[in-house]
TIKE-82198 format. One line per 8 residues: number of its first residue (from 1); their letters; for each residue x, y, z of N, C-alpha, C. Coordinates in nm, 3 decimals, decimal comma. Atoms other than C-alpha are relative to their C-alpha. Layout:
N
NUM) A) X Y Z X Y Z X Y Z  ...
***
This chain:
65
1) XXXXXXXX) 0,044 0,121 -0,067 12,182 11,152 8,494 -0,153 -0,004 -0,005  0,111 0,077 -0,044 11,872 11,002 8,462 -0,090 -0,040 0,106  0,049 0,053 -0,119 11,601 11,060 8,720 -0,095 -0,171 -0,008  0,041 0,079 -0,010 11,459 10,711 8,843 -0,164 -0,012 -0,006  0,190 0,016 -0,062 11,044 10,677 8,784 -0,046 -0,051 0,088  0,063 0,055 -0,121 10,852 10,623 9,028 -0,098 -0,129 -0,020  0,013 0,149 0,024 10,774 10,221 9,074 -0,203 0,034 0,025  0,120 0,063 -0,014 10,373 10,165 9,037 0,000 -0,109 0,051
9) XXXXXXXX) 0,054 0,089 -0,090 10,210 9,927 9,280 0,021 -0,167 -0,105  -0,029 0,117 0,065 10,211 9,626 8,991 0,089 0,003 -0,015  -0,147 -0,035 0,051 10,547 9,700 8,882 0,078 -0,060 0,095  -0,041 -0,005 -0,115 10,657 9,682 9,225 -0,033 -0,179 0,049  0,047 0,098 -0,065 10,439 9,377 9,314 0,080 -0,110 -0,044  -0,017 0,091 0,088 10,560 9,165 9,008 0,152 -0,030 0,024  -0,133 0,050 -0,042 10,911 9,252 9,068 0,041 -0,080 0,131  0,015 0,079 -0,169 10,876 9,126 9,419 -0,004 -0,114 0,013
17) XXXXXXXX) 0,050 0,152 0,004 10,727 8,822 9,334 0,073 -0,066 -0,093  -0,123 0,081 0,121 11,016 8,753 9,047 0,099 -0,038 0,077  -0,128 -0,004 -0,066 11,305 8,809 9,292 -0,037 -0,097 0,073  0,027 0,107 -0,077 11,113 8,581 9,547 -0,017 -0,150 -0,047  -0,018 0,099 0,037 11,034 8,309 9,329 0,118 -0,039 -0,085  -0,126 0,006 0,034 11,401 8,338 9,160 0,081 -0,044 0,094  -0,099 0,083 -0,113 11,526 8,250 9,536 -0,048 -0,104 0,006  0,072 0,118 -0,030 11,278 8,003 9,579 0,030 -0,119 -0,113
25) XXXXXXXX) -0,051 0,050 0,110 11,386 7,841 9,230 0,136 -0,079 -0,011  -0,135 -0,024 -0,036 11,765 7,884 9,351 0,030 -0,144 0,099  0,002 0,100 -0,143 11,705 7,708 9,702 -0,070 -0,131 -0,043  0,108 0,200 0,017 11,414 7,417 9,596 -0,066 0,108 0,123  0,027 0,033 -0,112 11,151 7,458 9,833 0,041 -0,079 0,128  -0,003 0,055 -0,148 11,248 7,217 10,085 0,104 0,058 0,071  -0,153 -0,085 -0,124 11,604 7,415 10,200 -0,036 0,171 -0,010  0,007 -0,156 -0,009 11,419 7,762 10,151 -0,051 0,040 0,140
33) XXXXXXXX) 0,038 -0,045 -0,112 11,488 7,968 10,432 -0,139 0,058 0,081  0,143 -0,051 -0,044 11,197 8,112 10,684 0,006 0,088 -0,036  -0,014 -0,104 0,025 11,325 8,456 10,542 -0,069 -0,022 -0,168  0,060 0,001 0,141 11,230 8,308 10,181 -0,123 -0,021 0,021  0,169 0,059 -0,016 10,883 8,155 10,302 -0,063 0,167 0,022  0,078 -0,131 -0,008 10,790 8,498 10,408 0,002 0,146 -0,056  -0,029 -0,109 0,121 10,964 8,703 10,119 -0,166 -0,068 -0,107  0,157 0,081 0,105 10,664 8,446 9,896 -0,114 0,029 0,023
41) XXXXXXXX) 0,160 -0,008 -0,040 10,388 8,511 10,119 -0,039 0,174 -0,047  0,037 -0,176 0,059 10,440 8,917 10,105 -0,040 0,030 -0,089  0,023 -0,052 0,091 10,495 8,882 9,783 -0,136 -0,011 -0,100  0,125 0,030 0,056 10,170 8,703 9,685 -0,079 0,099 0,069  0,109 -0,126 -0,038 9,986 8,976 9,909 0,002 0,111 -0,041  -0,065 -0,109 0,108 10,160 9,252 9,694 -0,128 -0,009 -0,114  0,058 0,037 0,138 10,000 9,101 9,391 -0,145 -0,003 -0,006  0,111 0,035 -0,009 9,690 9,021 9,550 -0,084 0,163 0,014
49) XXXXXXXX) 0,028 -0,110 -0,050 9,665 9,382 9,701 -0,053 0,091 -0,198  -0,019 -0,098 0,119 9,765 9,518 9,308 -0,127 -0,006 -0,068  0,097 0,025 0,045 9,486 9,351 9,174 0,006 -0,126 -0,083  -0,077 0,118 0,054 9,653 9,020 9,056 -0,027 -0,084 0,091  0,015 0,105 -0,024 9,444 8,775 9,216 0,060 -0,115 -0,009  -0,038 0,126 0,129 9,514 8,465 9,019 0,151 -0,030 0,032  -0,139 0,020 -0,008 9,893 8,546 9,058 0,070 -0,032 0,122  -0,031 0,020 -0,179 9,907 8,584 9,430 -0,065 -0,136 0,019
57) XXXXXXXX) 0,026 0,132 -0,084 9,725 8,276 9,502 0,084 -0,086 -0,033  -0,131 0,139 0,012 9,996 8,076 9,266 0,150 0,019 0,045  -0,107 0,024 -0,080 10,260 8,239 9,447 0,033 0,001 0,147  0,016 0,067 -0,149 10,141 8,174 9,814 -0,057 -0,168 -0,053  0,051 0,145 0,023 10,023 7,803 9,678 0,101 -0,056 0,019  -0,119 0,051 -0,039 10,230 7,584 9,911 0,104 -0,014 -0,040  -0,147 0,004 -0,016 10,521 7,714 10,008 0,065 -0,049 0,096  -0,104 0,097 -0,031 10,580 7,448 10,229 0,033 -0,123 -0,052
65) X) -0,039 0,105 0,093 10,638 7,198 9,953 -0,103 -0,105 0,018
***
């Protein structure tokens, strides 16, 4: 079996911010839950934290529609 690598901070961020905007995609903004609004925001602070400016601001850039 195959040990699992250990996730780097971008790696981590990007996937974060795929899965979140994949619900957000799913739902539409206007029926995305408060649990999705604040899976988006994390995840743009993830990105922002990684060093992915640019990316975090277009995936906190209203997410209330």
């Amino acid at each position: 079996m195959a040990q699992a690598r250990p996730t780097d901070p971008i790696t981590a961020a990007l996937e974060s911010a795929l899965t979140a905007l994949a619900q957000t995609a799913h739902h539409g903004l206007r029926r995305l839950t408060t649990a999705g609004r604040t899976r988006l925001t994390d995840s743009a602070a993830a990105l922002q934290r990684a060093g992915l400016h640019a990316e975090g601001t277009d995936t906190a850039a209203n997410p209330d529609g």
